[in-house]
N, CA, C and O atoms as a Tripos MOL2 file, in Angstrom:
@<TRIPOS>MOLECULE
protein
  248   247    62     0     0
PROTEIN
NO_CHARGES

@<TRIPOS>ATOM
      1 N        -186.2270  -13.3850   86.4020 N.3       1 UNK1
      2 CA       -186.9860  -14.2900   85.5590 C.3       1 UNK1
      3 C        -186.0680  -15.2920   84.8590 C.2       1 UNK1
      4 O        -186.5310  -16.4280   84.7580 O.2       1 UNK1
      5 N        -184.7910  -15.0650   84.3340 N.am      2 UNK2
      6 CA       -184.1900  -15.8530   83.4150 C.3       2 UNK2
      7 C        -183.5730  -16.6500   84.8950 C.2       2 UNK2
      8 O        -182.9380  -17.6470   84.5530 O.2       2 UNK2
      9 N        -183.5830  -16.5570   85.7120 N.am      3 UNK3
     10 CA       -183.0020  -17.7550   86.9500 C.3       3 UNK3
     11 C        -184.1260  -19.1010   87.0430 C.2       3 UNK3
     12 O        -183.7340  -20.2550   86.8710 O.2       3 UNK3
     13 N        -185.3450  -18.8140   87.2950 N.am      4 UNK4
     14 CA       -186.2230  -19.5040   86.7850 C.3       4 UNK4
     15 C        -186.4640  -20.2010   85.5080 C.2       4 UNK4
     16 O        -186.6090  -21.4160   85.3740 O.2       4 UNK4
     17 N        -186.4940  -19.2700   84.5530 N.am      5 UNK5
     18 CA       -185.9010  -20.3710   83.3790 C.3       5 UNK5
     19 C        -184.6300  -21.0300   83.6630 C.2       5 UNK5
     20 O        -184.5360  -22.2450   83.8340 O.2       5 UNK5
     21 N        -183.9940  -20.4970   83.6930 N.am      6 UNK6
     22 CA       -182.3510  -21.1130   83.4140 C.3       6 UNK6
     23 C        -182.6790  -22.9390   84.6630 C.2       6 UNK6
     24 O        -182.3410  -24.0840   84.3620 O.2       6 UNK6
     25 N        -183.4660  -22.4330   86.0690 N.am      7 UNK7
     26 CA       -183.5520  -23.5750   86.8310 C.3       7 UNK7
     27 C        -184.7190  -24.5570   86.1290 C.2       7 UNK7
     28 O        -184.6010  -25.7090   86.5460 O.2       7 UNK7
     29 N        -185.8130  -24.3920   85.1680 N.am      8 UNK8
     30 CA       -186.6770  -25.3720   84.9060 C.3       8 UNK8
     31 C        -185.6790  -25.6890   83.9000 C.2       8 UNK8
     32 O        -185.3930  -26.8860   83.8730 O.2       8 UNK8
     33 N        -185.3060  -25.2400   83.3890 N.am      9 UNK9
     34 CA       -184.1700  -25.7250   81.4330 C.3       9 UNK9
     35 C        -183.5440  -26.6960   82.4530 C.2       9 UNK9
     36 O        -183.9420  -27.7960   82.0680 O.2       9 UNK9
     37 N        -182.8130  -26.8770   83.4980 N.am     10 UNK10
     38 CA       -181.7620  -27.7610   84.1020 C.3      10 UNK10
     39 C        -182.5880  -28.9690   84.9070 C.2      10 UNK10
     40 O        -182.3070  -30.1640   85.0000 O.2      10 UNK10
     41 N        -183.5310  -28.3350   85.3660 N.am     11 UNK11
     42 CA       -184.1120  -29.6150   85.7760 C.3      11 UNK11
     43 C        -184.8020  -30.5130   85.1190 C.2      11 UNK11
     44 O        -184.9770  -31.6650   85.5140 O.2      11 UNK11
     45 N        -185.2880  -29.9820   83.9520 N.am     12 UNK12
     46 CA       -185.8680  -31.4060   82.7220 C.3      12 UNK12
     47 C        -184.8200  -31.8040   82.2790 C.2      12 UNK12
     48 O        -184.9770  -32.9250   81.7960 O.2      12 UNK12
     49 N        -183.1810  -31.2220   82.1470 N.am     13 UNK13
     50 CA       -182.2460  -32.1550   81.6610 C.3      13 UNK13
     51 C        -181.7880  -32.9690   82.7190 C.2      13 UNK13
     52 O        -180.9580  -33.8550   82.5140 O.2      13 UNK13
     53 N        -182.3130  -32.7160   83.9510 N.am     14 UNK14
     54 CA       -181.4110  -33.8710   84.8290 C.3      14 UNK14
     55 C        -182.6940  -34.7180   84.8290 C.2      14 UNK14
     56 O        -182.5850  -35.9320   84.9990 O.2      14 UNK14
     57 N        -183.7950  -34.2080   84.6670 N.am     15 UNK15
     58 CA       -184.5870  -35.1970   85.0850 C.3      15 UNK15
     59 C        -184.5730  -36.3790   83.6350 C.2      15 UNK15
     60 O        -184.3660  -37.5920   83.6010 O.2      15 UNK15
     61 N        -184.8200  -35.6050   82.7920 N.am     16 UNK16
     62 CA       -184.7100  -36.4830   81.1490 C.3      16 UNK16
     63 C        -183.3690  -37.4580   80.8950 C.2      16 UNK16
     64 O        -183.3950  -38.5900   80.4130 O.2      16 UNK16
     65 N        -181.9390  -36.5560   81.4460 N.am     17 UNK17
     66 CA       -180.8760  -37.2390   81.0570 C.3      17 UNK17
     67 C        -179.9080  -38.1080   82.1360 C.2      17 UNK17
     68 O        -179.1420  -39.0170   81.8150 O.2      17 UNK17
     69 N        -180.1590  -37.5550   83.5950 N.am     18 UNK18
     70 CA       -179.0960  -37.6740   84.5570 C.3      18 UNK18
     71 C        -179.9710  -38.9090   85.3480 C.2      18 UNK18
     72 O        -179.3640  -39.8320   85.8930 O.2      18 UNK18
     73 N        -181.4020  -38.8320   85.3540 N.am     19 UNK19
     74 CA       -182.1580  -39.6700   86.0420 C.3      19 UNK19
     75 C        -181.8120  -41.1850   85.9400 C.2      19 UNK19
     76 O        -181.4070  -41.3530   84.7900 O.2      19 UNK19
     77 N        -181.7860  -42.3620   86.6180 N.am     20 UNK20
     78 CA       -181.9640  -43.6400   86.2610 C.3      20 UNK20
     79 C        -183.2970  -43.8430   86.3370 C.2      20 UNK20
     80 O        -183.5520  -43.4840   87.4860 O.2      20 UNK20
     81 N        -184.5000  -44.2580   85.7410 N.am     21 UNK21
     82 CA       -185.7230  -44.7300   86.1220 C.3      21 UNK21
     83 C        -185.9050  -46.1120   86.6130 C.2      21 UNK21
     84 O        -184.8160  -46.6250   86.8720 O.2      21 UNK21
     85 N        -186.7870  -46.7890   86.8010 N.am     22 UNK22
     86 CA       -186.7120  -47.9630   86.8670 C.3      22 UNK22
     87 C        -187.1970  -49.2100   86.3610 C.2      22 UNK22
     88 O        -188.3900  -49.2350   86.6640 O.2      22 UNK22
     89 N        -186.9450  -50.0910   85.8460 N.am     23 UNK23
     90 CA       -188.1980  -50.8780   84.7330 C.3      23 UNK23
     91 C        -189.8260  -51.1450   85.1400 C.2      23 UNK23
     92 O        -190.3040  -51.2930   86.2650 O.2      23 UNK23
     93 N        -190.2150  -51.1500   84.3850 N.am     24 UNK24
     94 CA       -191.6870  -51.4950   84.7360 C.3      24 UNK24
     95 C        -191.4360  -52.8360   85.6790 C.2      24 UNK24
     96 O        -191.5590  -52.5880   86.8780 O.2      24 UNK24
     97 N        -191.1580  -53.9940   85.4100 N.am     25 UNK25
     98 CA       -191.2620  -55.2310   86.2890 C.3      25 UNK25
     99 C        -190.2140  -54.5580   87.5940 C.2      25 UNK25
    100 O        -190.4480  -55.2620   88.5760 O.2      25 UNK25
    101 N        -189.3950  -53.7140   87.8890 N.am     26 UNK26
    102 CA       -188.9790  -53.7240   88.7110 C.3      26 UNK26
    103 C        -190.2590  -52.7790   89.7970 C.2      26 UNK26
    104 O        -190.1770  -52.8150   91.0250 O.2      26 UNK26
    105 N        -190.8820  -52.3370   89.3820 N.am     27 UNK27
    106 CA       -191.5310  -51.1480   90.1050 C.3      27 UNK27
    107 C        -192.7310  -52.3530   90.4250 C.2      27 UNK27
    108 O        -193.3990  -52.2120   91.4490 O.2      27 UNK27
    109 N        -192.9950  -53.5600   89.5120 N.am     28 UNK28
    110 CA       -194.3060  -54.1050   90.0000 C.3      28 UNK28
    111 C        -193.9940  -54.7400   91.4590 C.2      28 UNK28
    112 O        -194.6830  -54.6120   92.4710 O.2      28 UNK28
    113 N        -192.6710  -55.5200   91.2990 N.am     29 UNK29
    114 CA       -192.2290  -56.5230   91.8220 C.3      29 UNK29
    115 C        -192.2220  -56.1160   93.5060 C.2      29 UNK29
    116 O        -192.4100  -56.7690   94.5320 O.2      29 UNK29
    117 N        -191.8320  -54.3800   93.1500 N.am     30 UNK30
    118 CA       -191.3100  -53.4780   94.5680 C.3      30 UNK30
    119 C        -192.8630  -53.2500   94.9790 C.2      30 UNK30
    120 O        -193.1290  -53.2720   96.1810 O.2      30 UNK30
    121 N        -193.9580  -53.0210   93.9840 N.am     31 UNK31
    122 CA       -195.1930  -52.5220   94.7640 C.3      31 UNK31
    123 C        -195.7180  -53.9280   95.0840 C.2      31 UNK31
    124 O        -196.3060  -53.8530   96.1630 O.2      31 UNK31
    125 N        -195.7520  -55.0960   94.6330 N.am     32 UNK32
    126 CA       -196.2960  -56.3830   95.3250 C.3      32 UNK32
    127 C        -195.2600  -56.1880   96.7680 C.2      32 UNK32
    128 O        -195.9510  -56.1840   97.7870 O.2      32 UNK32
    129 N        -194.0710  -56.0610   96.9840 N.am     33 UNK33
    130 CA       -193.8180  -56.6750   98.1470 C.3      33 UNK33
    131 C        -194.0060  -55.5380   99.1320 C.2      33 UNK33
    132 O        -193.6370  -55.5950  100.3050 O.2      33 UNK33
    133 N        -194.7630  -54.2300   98.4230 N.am     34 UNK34
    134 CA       -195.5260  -53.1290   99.6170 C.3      34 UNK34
    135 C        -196.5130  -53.9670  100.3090 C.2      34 UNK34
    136 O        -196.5150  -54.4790  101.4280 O.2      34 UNK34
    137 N        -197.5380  -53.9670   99.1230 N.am     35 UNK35
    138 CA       -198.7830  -54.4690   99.0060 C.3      35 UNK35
    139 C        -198.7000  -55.5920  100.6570 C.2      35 UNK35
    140 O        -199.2950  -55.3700  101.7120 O.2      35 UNK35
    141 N        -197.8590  -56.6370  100.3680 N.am     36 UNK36
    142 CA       -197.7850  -57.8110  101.4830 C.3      36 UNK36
    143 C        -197.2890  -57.4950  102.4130 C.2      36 UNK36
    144 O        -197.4930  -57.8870  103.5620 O.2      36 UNK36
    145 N        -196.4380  -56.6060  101.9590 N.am     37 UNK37
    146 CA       -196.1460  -55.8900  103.7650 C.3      37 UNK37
    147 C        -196.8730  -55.3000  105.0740 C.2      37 UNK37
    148 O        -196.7070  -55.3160  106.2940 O.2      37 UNK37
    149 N        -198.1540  -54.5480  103.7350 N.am     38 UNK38
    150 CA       -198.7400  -53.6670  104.1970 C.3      38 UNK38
    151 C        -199.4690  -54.7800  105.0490 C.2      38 UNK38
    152 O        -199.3270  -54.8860  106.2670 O.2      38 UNK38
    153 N        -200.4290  -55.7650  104.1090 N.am     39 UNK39
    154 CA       -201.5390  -56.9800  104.7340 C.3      39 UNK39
    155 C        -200.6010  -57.4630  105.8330 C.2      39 UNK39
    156 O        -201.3690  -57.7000  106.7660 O.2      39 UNK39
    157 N        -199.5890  -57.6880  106.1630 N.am     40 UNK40
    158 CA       -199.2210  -58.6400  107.0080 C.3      40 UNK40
    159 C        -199.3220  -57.6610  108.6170 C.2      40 UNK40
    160 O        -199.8200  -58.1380  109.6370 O.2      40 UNK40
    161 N        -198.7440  -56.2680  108.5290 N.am     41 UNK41
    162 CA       -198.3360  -55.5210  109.2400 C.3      41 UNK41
    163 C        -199.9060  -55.1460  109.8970 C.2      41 UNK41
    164 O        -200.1110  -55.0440  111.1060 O.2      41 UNK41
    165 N        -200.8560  -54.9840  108.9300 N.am     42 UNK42
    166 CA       -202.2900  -55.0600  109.2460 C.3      42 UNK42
    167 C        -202.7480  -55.7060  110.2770 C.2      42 UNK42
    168 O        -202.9860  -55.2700  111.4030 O.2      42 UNK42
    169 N        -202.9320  -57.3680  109.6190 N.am     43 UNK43
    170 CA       -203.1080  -58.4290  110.3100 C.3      43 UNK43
    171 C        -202.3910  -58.4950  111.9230 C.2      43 UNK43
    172 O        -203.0430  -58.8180  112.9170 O.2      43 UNK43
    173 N        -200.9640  -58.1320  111.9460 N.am     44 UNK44
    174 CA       -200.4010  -58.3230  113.1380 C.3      44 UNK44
    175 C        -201.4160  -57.4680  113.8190 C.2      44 UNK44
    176 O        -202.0760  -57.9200  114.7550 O.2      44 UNK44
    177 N        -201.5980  -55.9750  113.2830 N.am     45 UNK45
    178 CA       -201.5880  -54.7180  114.4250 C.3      45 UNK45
    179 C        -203.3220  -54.6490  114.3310 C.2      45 UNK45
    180 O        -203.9150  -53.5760  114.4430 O.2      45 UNK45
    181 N        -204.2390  -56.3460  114.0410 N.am     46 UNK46
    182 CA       -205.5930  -56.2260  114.2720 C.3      46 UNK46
    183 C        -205.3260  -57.1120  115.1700 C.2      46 UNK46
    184 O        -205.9820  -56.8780  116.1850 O.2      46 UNK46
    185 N        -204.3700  -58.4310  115.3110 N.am     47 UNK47
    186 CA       -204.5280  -59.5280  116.2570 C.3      47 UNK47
    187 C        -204.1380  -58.7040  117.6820 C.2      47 UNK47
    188 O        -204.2210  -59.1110  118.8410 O.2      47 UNK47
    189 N        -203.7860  -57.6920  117.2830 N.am     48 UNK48
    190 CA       -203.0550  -57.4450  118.8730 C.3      48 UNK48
    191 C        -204.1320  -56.0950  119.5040 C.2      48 UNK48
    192 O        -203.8520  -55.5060  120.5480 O.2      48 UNK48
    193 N        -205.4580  -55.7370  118.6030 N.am     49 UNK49
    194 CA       -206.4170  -55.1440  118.8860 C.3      49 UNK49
    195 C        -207.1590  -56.0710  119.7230 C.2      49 UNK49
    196 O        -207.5310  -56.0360  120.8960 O.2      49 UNK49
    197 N        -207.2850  -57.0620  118.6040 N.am     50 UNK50
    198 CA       -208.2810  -57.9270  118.7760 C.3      50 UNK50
    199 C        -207.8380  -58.7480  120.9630 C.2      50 UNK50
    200 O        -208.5580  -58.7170  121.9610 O.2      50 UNK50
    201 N        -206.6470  -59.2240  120.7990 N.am     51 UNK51
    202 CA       -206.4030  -59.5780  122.4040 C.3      51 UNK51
    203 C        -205.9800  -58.6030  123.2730 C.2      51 UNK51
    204 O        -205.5100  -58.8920  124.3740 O.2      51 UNK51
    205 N        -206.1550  -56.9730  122.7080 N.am     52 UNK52
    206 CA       -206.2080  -56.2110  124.0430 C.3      52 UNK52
    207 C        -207.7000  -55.8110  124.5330 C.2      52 UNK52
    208 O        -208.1620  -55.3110  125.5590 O.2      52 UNK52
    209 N        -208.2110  -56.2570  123.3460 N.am     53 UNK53
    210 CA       -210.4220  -55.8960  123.5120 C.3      53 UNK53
    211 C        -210.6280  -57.0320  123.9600 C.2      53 UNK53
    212 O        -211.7710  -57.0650  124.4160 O.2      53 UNK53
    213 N        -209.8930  -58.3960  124.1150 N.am     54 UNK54
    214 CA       -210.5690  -59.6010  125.1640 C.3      54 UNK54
    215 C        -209.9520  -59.6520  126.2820 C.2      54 UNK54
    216 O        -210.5280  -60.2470  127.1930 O.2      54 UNK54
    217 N        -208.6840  -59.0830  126.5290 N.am     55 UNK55
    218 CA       -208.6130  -58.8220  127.4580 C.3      55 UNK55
    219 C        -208.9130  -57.7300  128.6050 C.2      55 UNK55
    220 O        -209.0140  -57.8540  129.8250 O.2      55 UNK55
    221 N        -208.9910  -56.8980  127.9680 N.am     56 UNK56
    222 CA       -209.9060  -55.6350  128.5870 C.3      56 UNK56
    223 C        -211.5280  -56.1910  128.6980 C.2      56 UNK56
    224 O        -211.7860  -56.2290  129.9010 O.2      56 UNK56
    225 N        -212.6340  -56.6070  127.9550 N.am     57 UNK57
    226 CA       -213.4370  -57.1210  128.5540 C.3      57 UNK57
    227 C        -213.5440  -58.3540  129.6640 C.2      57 UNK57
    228 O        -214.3860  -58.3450  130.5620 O.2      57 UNK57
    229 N        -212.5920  -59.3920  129.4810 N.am     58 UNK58
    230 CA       -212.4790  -60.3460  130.8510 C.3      58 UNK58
    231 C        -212.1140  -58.8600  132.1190 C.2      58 UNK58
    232 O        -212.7820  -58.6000  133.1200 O.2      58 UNK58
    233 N        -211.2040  -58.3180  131.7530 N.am     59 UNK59
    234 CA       -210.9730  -57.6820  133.0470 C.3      59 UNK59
    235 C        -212.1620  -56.7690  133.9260 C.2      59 UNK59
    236 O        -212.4500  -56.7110  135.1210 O.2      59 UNK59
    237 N        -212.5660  -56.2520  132.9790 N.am     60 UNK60
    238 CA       -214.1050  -55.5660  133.2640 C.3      60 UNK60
    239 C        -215.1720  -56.2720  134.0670 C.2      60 UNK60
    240 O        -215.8350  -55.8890  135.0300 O.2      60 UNK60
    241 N        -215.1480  -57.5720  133.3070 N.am     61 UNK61
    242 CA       -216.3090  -58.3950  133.4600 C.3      61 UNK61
    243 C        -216.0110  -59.0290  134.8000 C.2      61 UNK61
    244 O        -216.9900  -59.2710  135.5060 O.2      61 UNK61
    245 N        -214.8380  -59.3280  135.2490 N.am     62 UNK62
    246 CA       -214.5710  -59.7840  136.8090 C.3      62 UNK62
    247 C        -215.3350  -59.3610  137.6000 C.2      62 UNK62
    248 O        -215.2140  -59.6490  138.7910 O.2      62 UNK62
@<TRIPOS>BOND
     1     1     2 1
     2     2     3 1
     3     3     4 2
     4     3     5 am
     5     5     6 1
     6     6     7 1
     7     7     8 2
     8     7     9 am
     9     9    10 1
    10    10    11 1
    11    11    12 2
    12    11    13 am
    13    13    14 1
    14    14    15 1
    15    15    16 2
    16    15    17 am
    17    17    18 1
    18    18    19 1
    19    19    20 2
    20    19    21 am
    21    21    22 1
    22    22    23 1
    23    23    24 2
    24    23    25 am
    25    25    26 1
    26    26    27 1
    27    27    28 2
    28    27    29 am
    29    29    30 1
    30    30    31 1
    31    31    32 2
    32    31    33 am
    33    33    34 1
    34    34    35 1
    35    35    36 2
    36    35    37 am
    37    37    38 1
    38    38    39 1
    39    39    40 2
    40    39    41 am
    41    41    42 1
    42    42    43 1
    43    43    44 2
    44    43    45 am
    45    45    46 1
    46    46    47 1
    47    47    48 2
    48    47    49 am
    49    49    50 1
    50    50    51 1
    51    51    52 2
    52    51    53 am
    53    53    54 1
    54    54    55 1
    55    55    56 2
    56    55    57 am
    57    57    58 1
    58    58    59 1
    59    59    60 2
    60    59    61 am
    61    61    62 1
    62    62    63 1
    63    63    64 2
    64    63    65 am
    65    65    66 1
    66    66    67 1
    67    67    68 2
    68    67    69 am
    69    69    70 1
    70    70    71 1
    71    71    72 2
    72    71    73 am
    73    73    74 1
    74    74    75 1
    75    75    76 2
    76    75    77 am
    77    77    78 1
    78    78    79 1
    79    79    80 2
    80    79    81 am
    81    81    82 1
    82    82    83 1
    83    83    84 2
    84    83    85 am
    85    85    86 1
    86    86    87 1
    87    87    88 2
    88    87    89 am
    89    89    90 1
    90    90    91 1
    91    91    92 2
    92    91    93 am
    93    93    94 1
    94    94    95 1
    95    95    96 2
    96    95    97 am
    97    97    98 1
    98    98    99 1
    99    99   100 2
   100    99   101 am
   101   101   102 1
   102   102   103 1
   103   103   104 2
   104   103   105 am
   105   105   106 1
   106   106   107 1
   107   107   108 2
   108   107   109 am
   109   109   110 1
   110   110   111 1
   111   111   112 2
   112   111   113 am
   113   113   114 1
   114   114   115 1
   115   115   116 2
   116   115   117 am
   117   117   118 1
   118   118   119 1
   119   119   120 2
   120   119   121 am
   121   121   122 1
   122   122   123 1
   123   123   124 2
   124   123   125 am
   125   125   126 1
   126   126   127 1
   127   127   128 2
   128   127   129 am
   129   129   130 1
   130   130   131 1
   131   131   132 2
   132   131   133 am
   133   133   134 1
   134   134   135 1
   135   135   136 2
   136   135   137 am
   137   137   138 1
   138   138   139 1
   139   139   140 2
   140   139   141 am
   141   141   142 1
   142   142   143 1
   143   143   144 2
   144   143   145 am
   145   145   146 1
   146   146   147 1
   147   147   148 2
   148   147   149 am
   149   149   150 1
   150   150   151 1
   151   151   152 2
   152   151   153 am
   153   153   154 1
   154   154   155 1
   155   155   156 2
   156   155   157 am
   157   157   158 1
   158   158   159 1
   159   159   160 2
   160   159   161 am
   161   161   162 1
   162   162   163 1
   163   163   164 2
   164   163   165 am
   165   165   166 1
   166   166   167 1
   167   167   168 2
   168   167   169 am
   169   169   170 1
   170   170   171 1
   171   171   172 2
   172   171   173 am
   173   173   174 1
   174   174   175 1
   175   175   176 2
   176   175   177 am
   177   177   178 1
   178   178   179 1
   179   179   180 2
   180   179   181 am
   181   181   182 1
   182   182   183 1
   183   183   184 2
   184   183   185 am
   185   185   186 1
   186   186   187 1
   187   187   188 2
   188   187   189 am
   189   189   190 1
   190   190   191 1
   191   191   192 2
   192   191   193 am
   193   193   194 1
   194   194   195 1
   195   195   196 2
   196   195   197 am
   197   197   198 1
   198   198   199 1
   199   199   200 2
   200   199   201 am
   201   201   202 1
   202   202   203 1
   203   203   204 2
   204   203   205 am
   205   205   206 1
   206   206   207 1
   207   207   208 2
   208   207   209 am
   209   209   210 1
   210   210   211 1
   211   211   212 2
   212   211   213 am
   213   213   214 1
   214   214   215 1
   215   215   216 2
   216   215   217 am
   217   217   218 1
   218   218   219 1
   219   219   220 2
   220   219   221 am
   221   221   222 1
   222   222   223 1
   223   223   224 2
   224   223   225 am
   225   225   226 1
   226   226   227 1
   227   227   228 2
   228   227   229 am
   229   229   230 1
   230   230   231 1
   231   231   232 2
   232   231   233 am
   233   233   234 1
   234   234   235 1
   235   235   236 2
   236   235   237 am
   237   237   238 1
   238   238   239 1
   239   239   240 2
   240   239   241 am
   241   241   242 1
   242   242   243 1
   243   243   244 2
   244   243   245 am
   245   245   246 1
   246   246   247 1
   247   247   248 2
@<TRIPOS>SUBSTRUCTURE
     1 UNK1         2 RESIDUE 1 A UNK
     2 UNK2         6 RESIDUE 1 A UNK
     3 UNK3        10 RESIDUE 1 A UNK
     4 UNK4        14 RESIDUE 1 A UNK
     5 UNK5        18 RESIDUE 1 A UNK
     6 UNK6        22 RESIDUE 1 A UNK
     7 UNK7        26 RESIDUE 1 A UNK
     8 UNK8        30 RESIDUE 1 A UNK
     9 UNK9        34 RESIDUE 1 A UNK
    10 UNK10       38 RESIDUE 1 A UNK
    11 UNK11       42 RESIDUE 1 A UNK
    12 UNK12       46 RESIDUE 1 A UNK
    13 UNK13       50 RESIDUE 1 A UNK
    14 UNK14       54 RESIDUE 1 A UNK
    15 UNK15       58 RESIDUE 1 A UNK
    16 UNK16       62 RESIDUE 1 A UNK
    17 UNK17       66 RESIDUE 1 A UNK
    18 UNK18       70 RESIDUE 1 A UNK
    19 UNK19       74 RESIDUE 1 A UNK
    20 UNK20       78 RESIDUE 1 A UNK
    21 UNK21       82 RESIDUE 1 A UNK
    22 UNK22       86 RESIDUE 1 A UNK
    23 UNK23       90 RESIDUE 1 A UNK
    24 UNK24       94 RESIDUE 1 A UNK
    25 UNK25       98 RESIDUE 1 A UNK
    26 UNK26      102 RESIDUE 1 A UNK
    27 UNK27      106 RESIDUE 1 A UNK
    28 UNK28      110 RESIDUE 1 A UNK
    29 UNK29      114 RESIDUE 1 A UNK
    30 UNK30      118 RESIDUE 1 A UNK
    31 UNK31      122 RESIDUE 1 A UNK
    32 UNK32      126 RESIDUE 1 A UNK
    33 UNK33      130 RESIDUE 1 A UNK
    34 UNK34      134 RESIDUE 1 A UNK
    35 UNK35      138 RESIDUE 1 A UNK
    36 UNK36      142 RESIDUE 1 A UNK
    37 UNK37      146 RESIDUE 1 A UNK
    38 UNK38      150 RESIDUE 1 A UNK
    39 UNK39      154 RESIDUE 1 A UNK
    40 UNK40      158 RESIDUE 1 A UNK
    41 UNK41      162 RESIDUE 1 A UNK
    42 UNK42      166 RESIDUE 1 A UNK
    43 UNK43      170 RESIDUE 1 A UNK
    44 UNK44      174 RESIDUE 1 A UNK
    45 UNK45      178 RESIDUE 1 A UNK
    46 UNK46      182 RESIDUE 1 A UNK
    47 UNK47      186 RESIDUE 1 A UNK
    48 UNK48      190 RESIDUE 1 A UNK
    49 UNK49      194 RESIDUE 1 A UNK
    50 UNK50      198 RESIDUE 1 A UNK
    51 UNK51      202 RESIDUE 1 A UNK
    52 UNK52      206 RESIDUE 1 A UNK
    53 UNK53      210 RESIDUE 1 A UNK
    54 UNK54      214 RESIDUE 1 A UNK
    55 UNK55      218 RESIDUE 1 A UNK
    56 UNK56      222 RESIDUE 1 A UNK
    57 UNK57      226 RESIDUE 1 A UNK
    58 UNK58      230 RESIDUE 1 A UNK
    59 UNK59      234 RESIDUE 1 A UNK
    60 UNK60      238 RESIDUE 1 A UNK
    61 UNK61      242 RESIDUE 1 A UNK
    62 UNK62      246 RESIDUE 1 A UNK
């Protein structure tokens, strides 16, 4: 039992003292350029739905 304590007592001091966090504007700045990553990566991987379903129907339709 006291190993368990002794490991939560050490991990709120590394987490409280040893940690760097990161600023609020830095964490926005990092989730906007998810955010656009995500839409762009989207967009690519619908355009390339979108011309394998017209091309699979022309081919059909021959």
């Amino acid at each position: 039992m006291s190993k368990l304590v002794s490991f939560v007592s050490e991990s709120y001091d590394e987490m409280r003292h040893k940690v760097s966090w990161p600023k609020l504007s830095e964490l926005q700045s990092s989730s906007v350029l998810v955010l656009v990553a995500s839409l762009i990566f989207a967009l690519v991987i619908g355009l390339i739905d979108l011309g394998f379903d017209t091309i699979m129907d022309w081919f059909y339709n021959l």
